[in-house]
C-alpha positions, -999 to +999 in steps of 0.1 A: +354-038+314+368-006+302+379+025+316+347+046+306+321+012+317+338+013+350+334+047+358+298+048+347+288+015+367+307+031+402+286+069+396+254+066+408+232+086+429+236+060+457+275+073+459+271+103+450+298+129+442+329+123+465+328+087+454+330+102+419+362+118+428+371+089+446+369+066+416+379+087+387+416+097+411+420+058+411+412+054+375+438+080+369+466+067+389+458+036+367+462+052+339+494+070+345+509+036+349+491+026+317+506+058+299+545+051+315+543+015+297+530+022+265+536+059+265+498+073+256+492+108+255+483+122+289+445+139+273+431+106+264+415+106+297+402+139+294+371+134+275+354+106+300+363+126+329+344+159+321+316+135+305+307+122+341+310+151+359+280+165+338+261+134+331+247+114+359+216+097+373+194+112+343+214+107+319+228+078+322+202+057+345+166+073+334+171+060+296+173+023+312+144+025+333+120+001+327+081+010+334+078-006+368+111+010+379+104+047+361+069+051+383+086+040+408+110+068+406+088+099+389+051+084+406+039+084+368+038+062+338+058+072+309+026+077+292+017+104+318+051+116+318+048+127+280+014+145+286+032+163+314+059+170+292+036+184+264+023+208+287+054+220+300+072+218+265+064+256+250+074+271+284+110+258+281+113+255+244+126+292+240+158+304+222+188+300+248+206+330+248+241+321+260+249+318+297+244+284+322+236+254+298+197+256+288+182+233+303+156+216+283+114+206+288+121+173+287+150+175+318+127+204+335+096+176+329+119+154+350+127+174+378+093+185+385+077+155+389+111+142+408+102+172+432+067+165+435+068+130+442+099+124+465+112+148+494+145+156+487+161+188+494+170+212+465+208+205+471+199+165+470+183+173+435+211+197+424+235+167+428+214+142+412+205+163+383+240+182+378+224+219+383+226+243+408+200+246+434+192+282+422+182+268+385+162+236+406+142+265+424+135+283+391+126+253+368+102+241+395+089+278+404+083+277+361+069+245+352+042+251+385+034+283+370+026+269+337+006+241+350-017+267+375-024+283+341-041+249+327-056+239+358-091+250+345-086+229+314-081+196+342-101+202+369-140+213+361-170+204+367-189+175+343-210+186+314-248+184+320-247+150+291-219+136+317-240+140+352-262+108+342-231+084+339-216+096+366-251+092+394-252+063+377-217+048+389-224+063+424-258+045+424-236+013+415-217+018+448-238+032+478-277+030+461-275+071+460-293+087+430-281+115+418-248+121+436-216+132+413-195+143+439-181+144+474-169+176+494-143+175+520-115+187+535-077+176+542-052+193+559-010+196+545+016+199+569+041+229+562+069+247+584+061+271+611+051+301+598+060+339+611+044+347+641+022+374+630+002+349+605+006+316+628-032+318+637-041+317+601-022+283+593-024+261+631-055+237+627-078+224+651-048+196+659-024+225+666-003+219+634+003+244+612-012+233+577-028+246+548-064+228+543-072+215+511-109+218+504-119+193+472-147+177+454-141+146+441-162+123+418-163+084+417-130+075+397-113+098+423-111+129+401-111+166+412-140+184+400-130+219+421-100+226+447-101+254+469-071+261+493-067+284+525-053+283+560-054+257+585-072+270+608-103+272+590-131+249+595-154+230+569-177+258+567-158+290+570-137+273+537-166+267+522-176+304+520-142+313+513-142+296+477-165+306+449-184+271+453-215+282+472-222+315+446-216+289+416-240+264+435-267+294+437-261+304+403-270+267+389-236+248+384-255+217+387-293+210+379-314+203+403-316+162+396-278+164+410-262+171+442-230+169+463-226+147+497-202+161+527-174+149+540-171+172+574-195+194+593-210+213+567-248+226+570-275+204+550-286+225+515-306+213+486-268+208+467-253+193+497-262+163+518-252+152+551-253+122+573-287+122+596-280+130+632-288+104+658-291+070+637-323+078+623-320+058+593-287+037+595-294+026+559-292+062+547-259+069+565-243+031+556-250+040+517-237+080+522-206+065+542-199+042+510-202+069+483-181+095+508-146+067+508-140+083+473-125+114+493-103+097+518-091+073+490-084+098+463-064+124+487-050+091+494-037+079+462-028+120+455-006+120+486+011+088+480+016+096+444+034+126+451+049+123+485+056+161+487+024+166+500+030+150+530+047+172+546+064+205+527+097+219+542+091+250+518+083+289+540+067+301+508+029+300+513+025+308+479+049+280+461+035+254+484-002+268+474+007+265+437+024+231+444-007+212+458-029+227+428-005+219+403+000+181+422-045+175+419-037+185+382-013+163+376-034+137+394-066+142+374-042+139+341-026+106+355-062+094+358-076+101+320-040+085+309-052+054+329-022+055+352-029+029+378-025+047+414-028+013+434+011+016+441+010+049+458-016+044+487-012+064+515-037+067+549-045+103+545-049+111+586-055+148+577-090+147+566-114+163+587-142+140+599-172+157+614-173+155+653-204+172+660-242+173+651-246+206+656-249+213+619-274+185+612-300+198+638-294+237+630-324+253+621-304+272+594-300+238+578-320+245+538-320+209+524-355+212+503-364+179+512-337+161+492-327+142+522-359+132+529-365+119+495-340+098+497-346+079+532-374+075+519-365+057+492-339+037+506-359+024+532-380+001+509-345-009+502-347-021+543-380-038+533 
């Protein structure tokens, strides 16, 4: 084994810098002998040396990956990794104008998702991708900006010709007609905040969080996110996002509607569980079609484990984080990028407690509810 195999077999991440410097002083004293018995020029070495201390885990271990081992590093497939990378490419193709080395979409590609789905500090990542942890903090701070200004081309609502497959496939699983989507909430862990906005962010748990509010269709795509402050509940989100006007205004027809996942009020769009067992067949078949929300934040937090719990004080980033992480997790789905590897118990979803909601008299569900006991009690028959 030569000089420049060794060296690149003892840098990896695992050692890490200082065994670097460890390795390449040993190699050195080696070669000074080397040089005193067959009197080589002192340079020779020179060349290796700076190569290592600029080239390291992905530059030297990525290219090797095989598939298994590269989703189990960046939580994608490479086929998902060069959609991403598409997207991303035009924001850091442009001319380099001197200064730090330019780093390029493909590397900034990398350390995005490498952020997103691991929870390593910024001066972890600066050692294991050779930049400073001020250029980390602006290539991720770029590449989620970019990505928030796609997210209507990823996450939308089904056309009107797609509504009947997709009532179709939740018929398949609970017996539902005409459900396309479920609504719920789940709440993401962040620091303490300041003082003065601490209310905003602590959740019914006493956690301060950010609550995730997401409709989510059978194969476990987001049709619409919606984010705010922890301490908001089902409802009070629900007027806080532009859902209910678009719901009003005819987003979907009225063949179609939405089932909840929390304690929401019943509307012609929206159906709850009945309150008090009435009809245990209704509630078994809305309890199946409703698992899609607690496994798909599932698979989203697994897949990128960032989500679990952010370390980051800027509300804004982390906002712009967990949209541009349901993006990337719709795109991993239309690239077929299996998510089985990357399931996670999602404890922060909000399950409804009361049935308060369910017997309001502001409760508008036009009889849709109704309808349907109805028609899945001859299913009981």
């Amino acid at each position: 084994m030569n000089q420049y195999t060794m060296e690149a077999f003892l840098f990896t991440p695992d050692f890490g810098e200082d065994m670097y410097l460890f390795n390449s002083s040993s190699s050195s004293d080696s070669d000074s002998n080397d040089e005193d018995e067959c009197n080589c020029e002192s340079d020779t070495k020179t060349p290796s040396m700076k190569r290592l201390k600029t080239e390291g885990f992905l530059e030297m271990e990525v290219p090797l990956l095989n598939e298994y081992d590269f989703k189990c590093h960046f939580r994608v497939s490479k086929t998902t990794y060069e959609k991403v990378l598409e997207l991303l490419y035009y924001g850091f193709n442009s001319d380099h104008k001197g200064g730090r080395e330019k780093i390029t979409p493909e590397k900034a590609t990398f350390i995005l998702l490498w952020y997103l789905g691991n929870q390593e500090t910024f001066k972890q990542m600066s050692e294991r991708f050779k930049n400073t942890m001020s250029s980390i903090h602006g290539v991720i701070q770029r590449a989620i900006k970019k990505l928030n200004s796609l997210m209507q081309e990823q996450i939308l609502w089904p056309s009107s010709a797609e509504n009947p497959n997709i009532s179709q496939l939740f018929e398949t699983i609970s017996n539902l007609k005409g459900c396309i989507g479920v609504l719920g909430v789940s709440y993401i862990k962040i620091p303490k905040p300041k003082e003065d906005v601490a209310n905003f962010y602590m959740s019914a748990q006493n956690y301060p969080c950010l609550a995730l509010q997401g409709v989510v269709t059978v194969n476990g795509k987001f049709l619409d996110i919606f984010i705010s402050g922890g301490s908001s509940n089902t409802e009070q989100l629900l007027y806080q996002s532009n859902l209910i006007t678009e719901m009003e205004n005819g987003l979907l027809d009225d063949d179609y509607y939405l089932i909840g996942y929390g304690d929401y009020l019943n509307r012609r769009w929206l159906i709850q569980p009945l309150p008090n067992k009435e009809s245990h067949i209704f509630n078994e078949c809305h309890d199946s079609a409703s698992r899609v929300f607690p496994e798909s934040l599932g698979y989203l937090k697994g897949r990128f484990q960032r989500l679990q719990n952010f370390e980051n004080r800027d509300m804004a980033i982390v906002t712009q984080c967990i949209e541009a992480a349901c993006m990337l997790h719709n795109l991993a789905i239309d690239c077929e990028d299996d998510n089985e590897p990357f399931t996670y118990t999602d404890t922060g979803i909000f399950k409804s407690t009361n049935e308060e909601y369910c017997n309001s008299d502001e409760c508008d569900d036009g009889g849709r509810r109704q309808e349907l006991v109805q028609s899945l009690m001859k299913l009981e028959i």
